[in-house]
C-alpha positions in Angstrom: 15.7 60.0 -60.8 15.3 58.3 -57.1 12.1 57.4 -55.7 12.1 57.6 -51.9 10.0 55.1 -49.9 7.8 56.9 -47.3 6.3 55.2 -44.7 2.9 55.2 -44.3 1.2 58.2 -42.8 -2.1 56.9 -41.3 -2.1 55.2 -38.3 -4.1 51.2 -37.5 -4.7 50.2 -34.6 -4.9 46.7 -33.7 -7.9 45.6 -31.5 -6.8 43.7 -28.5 -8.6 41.8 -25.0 -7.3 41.7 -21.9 -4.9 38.5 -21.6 -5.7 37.5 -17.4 -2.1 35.6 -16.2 -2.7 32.4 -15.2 -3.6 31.4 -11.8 -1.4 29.9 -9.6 -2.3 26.3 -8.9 -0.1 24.0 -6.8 0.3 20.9 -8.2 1.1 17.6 -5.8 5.1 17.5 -5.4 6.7 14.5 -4.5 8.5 14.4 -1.0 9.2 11.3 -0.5 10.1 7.7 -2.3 9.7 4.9 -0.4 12.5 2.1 0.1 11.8 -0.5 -2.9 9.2 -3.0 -1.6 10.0 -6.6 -2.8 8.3 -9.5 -2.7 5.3 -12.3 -4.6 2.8 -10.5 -5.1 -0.4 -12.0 -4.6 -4.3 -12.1 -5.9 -7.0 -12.0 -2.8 -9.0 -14.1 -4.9 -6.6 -17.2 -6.0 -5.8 -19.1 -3.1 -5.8 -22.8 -2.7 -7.5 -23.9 1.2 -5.6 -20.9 3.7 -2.6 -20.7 1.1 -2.8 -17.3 -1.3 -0.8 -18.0 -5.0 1.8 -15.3 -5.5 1.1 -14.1 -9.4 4.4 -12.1 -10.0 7.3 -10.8 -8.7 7.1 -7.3 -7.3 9.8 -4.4 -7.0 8.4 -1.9 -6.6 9.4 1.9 -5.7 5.9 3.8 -4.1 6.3 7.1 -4.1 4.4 10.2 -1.8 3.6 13.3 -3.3 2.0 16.7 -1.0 0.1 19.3 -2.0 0.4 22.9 -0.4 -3.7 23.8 -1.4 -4.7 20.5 0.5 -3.0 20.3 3.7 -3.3 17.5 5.7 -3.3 15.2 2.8 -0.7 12.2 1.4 -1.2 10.4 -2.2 0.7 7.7 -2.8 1.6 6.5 -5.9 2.9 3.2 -7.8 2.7 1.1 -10.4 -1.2 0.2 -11.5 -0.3 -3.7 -10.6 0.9 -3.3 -7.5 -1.1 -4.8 -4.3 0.4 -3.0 -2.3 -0.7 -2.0 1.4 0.4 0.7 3.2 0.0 1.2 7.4 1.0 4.6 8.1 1.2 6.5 11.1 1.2 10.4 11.7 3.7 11.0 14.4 2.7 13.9 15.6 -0.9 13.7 16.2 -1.0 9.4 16.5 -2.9 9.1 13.6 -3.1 6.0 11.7 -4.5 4.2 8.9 -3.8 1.5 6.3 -4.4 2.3 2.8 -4.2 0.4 -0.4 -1.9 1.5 -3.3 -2.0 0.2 -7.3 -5.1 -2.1 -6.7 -3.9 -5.0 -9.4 -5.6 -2.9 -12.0 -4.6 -3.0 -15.8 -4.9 0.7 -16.6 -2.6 3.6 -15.1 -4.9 5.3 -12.0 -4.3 8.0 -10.2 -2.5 8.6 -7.3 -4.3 7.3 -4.2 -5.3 10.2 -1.5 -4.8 9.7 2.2 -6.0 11.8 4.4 -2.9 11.7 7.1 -3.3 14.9 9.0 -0.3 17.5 8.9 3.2 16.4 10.6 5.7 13.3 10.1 4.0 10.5 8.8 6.0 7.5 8.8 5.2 4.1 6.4 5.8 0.7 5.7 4.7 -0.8 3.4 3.9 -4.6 2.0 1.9 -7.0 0.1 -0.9 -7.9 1.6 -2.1 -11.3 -0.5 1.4 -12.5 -1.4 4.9 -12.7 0.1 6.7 -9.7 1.0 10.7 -10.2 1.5 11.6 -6.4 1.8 8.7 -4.2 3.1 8.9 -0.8 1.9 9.7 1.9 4.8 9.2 6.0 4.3 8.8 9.6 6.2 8.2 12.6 4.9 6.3 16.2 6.2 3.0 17.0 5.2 1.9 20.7 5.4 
């Protein structure tokens, strides 16, 4: 004799909620990465009469990331340890400013946020208490 396998005859339902997609956030994107900046770096604080005491050597690669929900706005980003400063100009409205990146901290920071206006922005970059031998040079779009 055969036994046959019947499949169930009452039916289960399965309670469910809603799953919402995700919302669509814009991260920063880099855009640009700046010529490498090389150089002594230096410490604001060590200096012997008007000279300043480079503290390490620096090569260093800054890089500029955008962000589409913040227009008008640069962050620049680099190693914690680098002292590096930045003089940027935005081309089209003759904006400019001078910002400090990677303040000679010992702990990874976050990017640092410019407010450059939107258009070209153009950079160079050096090392403000040391020796720089290479500045760093850059241009990129900012929505």
């Amino acid at each position: 004799m055969s036994e046959r396998l019947h499949a169930p005859t009452s039916s289960y339902t399965v309670p469910c909620k809603a799953i919402a997609a995700p919302t669509a956030s814009a991260a920063p994107v880099q855009v640009a990465q700046l010529t490498p900046l090389i150089g002594l770096g230096g410490d604001d604080n060590l200096s012997v009469g008007s000279a300043e005491l480079p503290i390490g050597f620096v090569d260093e690669t800054i890089t500029v990331l955008v962000d589409q929900e913040q227009p008008g706005v640069s962050f620049f980003d680099a190693s914690s340890w680098c002292p590096c400063q930045l003089e940027w100009k935005n081309e089209d409205t003759g904006a400019t400013g001078i910002s400090m990146v990677g303040t000679g901290a010992l702990f990874p920071k976050a990017p640092t946020r410019v407010v450059t206006g939107s258009g070209r922005i153009t950079t160079t970059s050096s090392i403000p208490y040391g020796i720089t031998f290479l500045p760093a040079v850059g241009s990129w779009q900012v929505p």
